[in-house]
N, C-alpha and C positions, 0 to 999 in steps of 0.2 A: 481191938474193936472190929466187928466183923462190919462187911459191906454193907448189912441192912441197917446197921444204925446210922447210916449216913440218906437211907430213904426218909420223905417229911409225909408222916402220915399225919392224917389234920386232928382236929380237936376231939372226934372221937376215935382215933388210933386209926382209922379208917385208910387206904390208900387205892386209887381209880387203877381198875386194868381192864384195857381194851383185847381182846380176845380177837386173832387173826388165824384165818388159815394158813397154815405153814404153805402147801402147795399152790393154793392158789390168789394168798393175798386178801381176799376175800372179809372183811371185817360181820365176825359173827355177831360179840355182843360188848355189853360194856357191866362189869362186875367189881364186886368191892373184899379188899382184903385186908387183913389186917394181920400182928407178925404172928400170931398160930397158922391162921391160913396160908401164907407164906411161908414157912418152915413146911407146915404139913407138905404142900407142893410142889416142894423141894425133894423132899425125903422121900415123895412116893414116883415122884414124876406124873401125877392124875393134878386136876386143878381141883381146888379148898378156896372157897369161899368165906365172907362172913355177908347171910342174906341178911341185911335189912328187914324185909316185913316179916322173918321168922325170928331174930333175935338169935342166932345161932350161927354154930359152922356147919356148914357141908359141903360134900365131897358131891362136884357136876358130876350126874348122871346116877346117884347111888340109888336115887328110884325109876329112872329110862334104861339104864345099862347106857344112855349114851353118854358116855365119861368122854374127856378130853386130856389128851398126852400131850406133856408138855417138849416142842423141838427145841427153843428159844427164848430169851426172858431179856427181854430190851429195858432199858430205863431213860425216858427222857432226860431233858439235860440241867433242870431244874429236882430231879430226883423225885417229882411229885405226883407221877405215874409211870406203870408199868403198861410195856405192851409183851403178852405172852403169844408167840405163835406155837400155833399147834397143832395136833392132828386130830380131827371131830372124829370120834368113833360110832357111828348113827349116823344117818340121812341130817339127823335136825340138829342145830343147837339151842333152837328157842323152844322155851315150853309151852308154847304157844302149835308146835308141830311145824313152824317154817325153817328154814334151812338156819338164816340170819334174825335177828335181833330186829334185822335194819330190812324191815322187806314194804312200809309205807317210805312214798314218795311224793314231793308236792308237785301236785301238777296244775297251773292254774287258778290258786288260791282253793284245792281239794288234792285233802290227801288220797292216794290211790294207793291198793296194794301190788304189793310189783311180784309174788310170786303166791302160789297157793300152800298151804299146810303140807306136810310131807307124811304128818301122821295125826290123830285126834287125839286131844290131848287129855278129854275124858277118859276114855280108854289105857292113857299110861297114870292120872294120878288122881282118874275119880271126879265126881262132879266139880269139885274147891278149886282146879287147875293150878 
């Protein structure tokens, strides 16, 4: 039995992984895998996803060039997410153009954005973003 059959991915094979910067800690985004995309990011050392609102797998970055290398591959203690850190290749990792995922903040019952886009993001994937 290899180690990922002891991972609990949920009722649609599905399993949470929080995306970290290796160097600074920094928590990019929050992604879903399942075991093709987990194998694949294994075997390539880039992160493999499975997106939700595509129904598909892909490989971050395979339309930004901003791919992400994986340093580290944590497993909580329940086995029912991964935290991968790693090294962001690109200013961004949200396709959004901001660095993190996580760049709204509540401040005083409004959310505020806590940093500006790093890039536009019509310009890397077209009006659809």
């Amino acid at each position: 039995m290899s180690w990922i059959d002891t991972l609990k991915f949920d009722a649609n094979g599905l399993i949470p992984v929080i995306l970290q910067d290796a160097a600074t800690g920094q928590v990019l985004t929050l992604a879903y895998m399942n075991r093709e995309a987990l194998e694949k990011t294994l075997e390539t050392g880039n992160t493999w996803f499975w997106r939700r609102s595509h129904q598909k797998l892909m490989m971050k970055g395979e339309t930004s060039g901003r791919v992400q290398r994986v340093k580290a591959l944590l497993t909580d203690c329940d086995r029912d997410a991964l935290l991968l850190q790693i090294e962001q290749v690109g200013e961004a990792a949200c396709h959004t153009g901001h660095r993190s995922c996580f760049f709204w903040r509540l401040e005083e019952e409004e959310l505020v954005e806590t940093e500006p886009p790093l890039f536009d993001p019509r310009e890397v994937y077209g009006s659809s973003g």
